[in-house]
MINU-54834 format. One record per residue (C-alpha): x, y, z; residue number from 1. Coordinates in nm, 2 decimals. Layout:
<atoms>
      px      py      pz  resi
       X       Y       Z   NUM
...
</atoms>
This chain:
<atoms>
      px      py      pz  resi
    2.72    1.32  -12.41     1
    2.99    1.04  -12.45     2
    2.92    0.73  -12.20     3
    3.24    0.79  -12.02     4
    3.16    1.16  -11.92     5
    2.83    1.09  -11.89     6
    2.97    0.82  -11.60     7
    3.20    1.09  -11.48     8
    2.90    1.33  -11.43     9
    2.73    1.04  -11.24    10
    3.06    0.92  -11.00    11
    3.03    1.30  -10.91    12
    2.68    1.32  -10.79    13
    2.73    0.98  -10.61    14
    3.03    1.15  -10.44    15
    2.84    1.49  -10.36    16
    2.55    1.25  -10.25    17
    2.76    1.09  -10.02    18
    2.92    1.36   -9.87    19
    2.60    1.59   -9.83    20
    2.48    1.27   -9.60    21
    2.76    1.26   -9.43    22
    2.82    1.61   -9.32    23
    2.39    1.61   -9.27    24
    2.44    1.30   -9.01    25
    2.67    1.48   -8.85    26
    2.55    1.81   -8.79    27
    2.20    1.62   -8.70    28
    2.35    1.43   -8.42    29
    2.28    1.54   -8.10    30
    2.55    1.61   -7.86    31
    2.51    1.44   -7.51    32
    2.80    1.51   -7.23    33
    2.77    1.18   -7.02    34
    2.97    1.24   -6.65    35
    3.14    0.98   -6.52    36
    3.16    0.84   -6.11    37
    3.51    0.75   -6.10    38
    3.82    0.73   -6.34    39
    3.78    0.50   -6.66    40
    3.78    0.12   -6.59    41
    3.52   -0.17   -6.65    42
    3.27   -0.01   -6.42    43
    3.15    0.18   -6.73    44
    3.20   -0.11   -6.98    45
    2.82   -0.03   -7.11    46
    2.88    0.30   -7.20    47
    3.24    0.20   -7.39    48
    3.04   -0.06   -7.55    49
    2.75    0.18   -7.65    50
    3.03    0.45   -7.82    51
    3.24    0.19   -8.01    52
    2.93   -0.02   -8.12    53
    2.73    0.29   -8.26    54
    2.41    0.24   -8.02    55
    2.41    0.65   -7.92    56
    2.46    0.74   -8.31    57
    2.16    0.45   -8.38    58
    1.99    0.68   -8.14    59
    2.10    1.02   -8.34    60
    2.33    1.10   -8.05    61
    2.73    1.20   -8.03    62
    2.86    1.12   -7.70    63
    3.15    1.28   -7.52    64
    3.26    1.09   -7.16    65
    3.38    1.31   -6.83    66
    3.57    1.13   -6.65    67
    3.51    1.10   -6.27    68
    3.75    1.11   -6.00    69
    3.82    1.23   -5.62    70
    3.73    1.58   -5.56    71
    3.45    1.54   -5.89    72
    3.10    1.64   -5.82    73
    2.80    1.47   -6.00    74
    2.54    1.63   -5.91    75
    2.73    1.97   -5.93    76
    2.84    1.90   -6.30    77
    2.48    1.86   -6.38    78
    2.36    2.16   -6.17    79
    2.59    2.39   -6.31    80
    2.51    2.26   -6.71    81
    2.87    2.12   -6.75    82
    2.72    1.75   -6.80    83
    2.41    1.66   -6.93    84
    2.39    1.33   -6.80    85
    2.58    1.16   -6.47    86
    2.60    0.83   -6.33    87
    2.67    0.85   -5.98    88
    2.53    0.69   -5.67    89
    2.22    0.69   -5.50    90
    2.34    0.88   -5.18    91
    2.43    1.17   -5.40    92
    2.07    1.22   -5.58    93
    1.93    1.21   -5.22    94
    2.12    1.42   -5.06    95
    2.07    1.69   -5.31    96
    1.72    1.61   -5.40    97
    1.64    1.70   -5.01    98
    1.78    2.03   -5.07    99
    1.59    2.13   -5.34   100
    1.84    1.97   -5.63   101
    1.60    1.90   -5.92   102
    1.79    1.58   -6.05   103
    1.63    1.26   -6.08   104
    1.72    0.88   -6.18   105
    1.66    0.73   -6.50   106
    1.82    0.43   -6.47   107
    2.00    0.20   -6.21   108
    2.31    0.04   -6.36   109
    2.41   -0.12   -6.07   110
    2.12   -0.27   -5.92   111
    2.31   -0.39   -5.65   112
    2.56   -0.21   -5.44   113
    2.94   -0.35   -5.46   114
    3.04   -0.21   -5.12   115
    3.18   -0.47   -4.91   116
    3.34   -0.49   -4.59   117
    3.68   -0.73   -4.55   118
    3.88   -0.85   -4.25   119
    4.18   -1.07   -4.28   120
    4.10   -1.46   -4.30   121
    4.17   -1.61   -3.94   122
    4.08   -1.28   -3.78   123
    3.79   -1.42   -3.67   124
    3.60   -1.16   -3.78   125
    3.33   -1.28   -3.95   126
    2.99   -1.09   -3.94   127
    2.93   -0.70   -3.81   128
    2.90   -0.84   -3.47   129
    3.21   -0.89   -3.45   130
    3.37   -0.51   -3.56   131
    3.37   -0.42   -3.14   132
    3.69   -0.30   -3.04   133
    3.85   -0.34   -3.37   134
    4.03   -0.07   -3.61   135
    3.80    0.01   -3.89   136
    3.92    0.21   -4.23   137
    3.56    0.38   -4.26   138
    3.61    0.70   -4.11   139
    3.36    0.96   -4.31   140
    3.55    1.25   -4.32   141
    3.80    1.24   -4.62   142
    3.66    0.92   -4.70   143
    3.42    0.76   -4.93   144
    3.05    0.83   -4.89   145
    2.95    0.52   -5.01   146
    3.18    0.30   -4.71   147
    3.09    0.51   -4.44   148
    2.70    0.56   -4.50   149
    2.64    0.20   -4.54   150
    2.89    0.13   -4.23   151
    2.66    0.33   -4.04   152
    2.38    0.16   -4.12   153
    2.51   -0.17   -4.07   154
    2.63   -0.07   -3.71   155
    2.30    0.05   -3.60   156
    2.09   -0.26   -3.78   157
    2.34   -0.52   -3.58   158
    2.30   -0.25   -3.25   159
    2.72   -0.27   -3.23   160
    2.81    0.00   -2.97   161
    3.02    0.24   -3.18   162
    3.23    0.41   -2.87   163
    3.39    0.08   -2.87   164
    3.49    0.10   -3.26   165
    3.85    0.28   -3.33   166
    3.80    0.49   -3.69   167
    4.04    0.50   -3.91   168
    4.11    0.68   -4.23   169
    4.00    0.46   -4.58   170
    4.30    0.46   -4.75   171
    4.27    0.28   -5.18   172
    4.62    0.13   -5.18   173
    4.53   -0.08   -4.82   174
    4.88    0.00   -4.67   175
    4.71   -0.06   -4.31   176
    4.52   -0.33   -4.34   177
    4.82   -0.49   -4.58   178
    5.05   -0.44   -4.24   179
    4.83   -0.52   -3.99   180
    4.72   -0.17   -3.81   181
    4.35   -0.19   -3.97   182
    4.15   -0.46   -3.88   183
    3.87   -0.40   -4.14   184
    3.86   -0.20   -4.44   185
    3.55   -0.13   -4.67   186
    3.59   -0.24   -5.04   187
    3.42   -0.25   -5.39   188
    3.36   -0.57   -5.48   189
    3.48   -0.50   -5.81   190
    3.77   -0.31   -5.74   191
    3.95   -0.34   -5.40   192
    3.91   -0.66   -5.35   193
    4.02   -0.75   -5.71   194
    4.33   -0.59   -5.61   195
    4.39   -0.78   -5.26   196
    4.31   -1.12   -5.42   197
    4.57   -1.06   -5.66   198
    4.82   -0.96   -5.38   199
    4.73   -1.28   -5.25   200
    4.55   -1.16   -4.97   201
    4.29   -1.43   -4.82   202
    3.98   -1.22   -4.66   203
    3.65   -1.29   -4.54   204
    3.36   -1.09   -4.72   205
    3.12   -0.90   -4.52   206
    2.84   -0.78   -4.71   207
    2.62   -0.53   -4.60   208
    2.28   -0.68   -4.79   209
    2.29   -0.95   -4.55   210
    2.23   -0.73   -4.28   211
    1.97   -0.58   -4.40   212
    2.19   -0.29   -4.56   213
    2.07   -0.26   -4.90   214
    2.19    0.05   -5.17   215
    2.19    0.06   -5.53   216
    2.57    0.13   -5.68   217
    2.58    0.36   -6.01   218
    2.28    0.52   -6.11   219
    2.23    0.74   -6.43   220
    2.07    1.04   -6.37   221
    1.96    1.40   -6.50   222
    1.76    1.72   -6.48   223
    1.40    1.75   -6.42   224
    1.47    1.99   -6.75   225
    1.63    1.80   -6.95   226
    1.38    1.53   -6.89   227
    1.08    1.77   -6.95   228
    1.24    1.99   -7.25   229
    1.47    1.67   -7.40   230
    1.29    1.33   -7.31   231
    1.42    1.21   -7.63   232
    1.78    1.33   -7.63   233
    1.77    1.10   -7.23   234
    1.55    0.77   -7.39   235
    1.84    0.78   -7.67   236
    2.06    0.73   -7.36   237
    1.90    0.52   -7.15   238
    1.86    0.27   -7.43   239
    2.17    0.30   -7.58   240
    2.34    0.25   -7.21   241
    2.17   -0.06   -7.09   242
    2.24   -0.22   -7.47   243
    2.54   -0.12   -7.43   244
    2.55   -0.34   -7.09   245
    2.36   -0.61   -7.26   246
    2.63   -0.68   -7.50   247
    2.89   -0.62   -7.23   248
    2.74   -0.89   -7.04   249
    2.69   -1.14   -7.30   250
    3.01   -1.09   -7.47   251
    3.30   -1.03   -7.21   252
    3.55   -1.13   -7.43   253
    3.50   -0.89   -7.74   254
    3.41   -0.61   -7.47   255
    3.76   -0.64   -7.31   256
    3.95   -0.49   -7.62   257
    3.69   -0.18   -7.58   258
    3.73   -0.14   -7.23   259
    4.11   -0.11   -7.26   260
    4.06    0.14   -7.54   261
    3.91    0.43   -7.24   262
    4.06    0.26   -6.94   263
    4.38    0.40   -6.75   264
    4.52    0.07   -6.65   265
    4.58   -0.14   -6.95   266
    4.57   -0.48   -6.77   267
    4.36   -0.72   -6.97   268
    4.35   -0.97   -6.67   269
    4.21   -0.66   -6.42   270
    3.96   -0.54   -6.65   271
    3.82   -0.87   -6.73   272
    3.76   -0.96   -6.38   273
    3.63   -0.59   -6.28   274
    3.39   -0.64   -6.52   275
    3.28   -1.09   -6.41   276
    3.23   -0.91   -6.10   277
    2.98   -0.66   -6.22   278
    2.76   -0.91   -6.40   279
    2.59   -1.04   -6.09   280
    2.52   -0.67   -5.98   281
    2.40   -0.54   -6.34   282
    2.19   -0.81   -6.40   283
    2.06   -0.92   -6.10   284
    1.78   -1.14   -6.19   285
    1.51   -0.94   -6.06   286
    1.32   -0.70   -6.37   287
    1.53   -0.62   -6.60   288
    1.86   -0.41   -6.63   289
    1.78   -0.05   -6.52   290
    1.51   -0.11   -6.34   291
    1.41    0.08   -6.03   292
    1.14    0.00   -5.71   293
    0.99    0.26   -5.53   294
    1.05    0.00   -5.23   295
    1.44    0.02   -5.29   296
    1.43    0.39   -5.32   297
    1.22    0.46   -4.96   298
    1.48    0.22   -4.82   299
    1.76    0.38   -4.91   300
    1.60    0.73   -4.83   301
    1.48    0.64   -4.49   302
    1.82    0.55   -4.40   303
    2.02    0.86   -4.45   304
    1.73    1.03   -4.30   305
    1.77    0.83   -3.97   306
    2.17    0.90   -4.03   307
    2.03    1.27   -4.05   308
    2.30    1.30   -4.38   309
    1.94    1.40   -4.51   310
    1.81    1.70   -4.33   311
    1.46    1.75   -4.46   312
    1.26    1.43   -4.58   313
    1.17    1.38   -4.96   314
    0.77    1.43   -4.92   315
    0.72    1.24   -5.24   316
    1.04    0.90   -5.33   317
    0.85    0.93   -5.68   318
    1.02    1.22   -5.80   319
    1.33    1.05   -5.69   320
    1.31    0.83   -6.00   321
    1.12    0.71   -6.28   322
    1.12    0.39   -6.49   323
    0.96    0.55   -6.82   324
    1.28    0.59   -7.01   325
    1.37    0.17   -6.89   326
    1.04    0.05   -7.00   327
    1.05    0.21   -7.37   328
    1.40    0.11   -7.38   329
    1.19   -0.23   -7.38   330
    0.91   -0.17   -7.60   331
    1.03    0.05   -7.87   332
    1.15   -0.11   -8.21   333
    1.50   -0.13   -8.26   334
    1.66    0.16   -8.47   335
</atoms>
């Protein structure tokens, strides 16, 4: 055999080599349906992160993103096997954990919630004692859970007569409280208010964890199944998610280009200070990122319970969550 075939006959087994890995990676990689809570944005900057900087394939795992919206269902998508994984928010796993749902949290993103309540600055509105007799955009039906739960809660901690509290619709563009007919309108910290500072709008920020009002925001969660039958297929997430957060958080700047890549408004400005905001409530300073207390959990139980949105009382808050999947994600070697 001349040198130059026998160098062809090699550059073909390289090639053949190459490929046969290739199409083996693939078809060894895992698929994993991830649901989102809302529409694409920097609120899931982690999980943008984890896709375009290969932590889920490091983890043998091919993620495909749902994304969230009004009228979308987490808990249902998972229920019903068209998601595999969901972040959502705490109220949601209650709720359907009480009646007999068997989803439970792996991780909390958003160790702090980003609900916040704003009135216009020289309203003199200034604390919750204060929301008597004023026009509030927290109504709960047609609204969002998240605003009228923890409004609840904050009326009955600061004992503020509600007969004396006009209701109002929520509405996301904040035509009402831009024109003067709503006094107070609830807000995500890294969202709504965003938007009004940008108008221009000068608020004071009410926030409920002052007042003893204190929820988790995004959560991920599963199936009591998939946990059982897959634990690997959810550690591969887990870790891959909160590295994907860790880099986010670190590197703002070169996670910007990614988030635009998913989200629906291209504004680089928006998306970079969606994402400052979030910092503080990822990584809190307390544990680590993803990490869950039992204490948080009963607290956040016991109030829907005394809001009756949960009928029947979770006998045991540990099978609410678990923090096994966090604590590998901080043990295991790096793959």
């Amino acid at each position: 055999m001349t040198p130059l075939i026998r160098f062809s006959a090699m550059w073909r087994i390289c090639i053949l080599g190459i490929l046969f890995w290739c199409v083996a990676g693939s078809a060894l990689a895992r698929p994993l349906r991830l649901q989102l809570k809302w529409y694409h944005q920097a609120q899931f900057a982690g999980c943008y992160v984890a896709i375009e900087k290969g932590f889920y394939k490091d983890h043998g795992i091919e993620v495909a993103l749902i994304e969230g919206g009004p009228g979308k269902n987490q808990s249902q998508a998972l229920a019903e096997h068209h998601a595999d994984l969901a972040i959502s928010s705490p109220e949601d796993l209650l709720m359907n954990r009480s009646q007999g749902y068997p989803i439970t949290a792996v991780s909390a993103i958003y160790r702090k919630s980003a609900v916040v309540f704003l009135a216009r600055q020289g309203s003199g509105i200034v604390s919750p004692s204060d929301f008597a007799k004023k026009i509030i955009a927290a109504k709960r039906s047609g609204g969002v859970a998240d605003f009228s739960l923890q409004f609840d809660a904050l009326m009955k901690n600061m004992q503020v007569d509600r007969s004396e509290i006009i209701l109002a619709p929520y509405d996301v563009e904040y035509k009402g409280f831009m024109d003067g007919s709503v006094d107070i309108t609830p807000a995500y910290f890294t969202g709504g208010l965003i938007k009004l500072l940008t108008w221009g709008v000068k608020v004071n920020i009410i926030y409920p964890g002052d007042y003893r009002v204190r929820f988790y925001s995004d959560i991920l969660m599963t199936t009591d199944d998939l946990i059982e039958t897959n634990p690997g297929l959810v550690q591969g997430a887990v870790s891959a998610t909160l590295k994907g957060w860790r880099f986010a958080i670190e590197n703002i700047e070169l996670s910007i280009p990614i988030i635009l890549k998913y989200a629906r408004i291209k504004d680089a400005g928006l998306q970079r200070k969606m994402l400052e905001a979030a910092v503080p409530l990822v990584h809190t300073g307390e544990k680590r990122i993803g990490w869950m207390s039992r204490q948080e959990w009963s607290h956040m139980h016991d109030i829907l319970l005394d809001q009756k949105i949960i009928g029947n009382p979770i006998t045991s808050i540990d099978k609410v969550f678990t923090n096994k999947f966090v604590e590998k994600t901080y043990t295991e070697p790096t793959p």
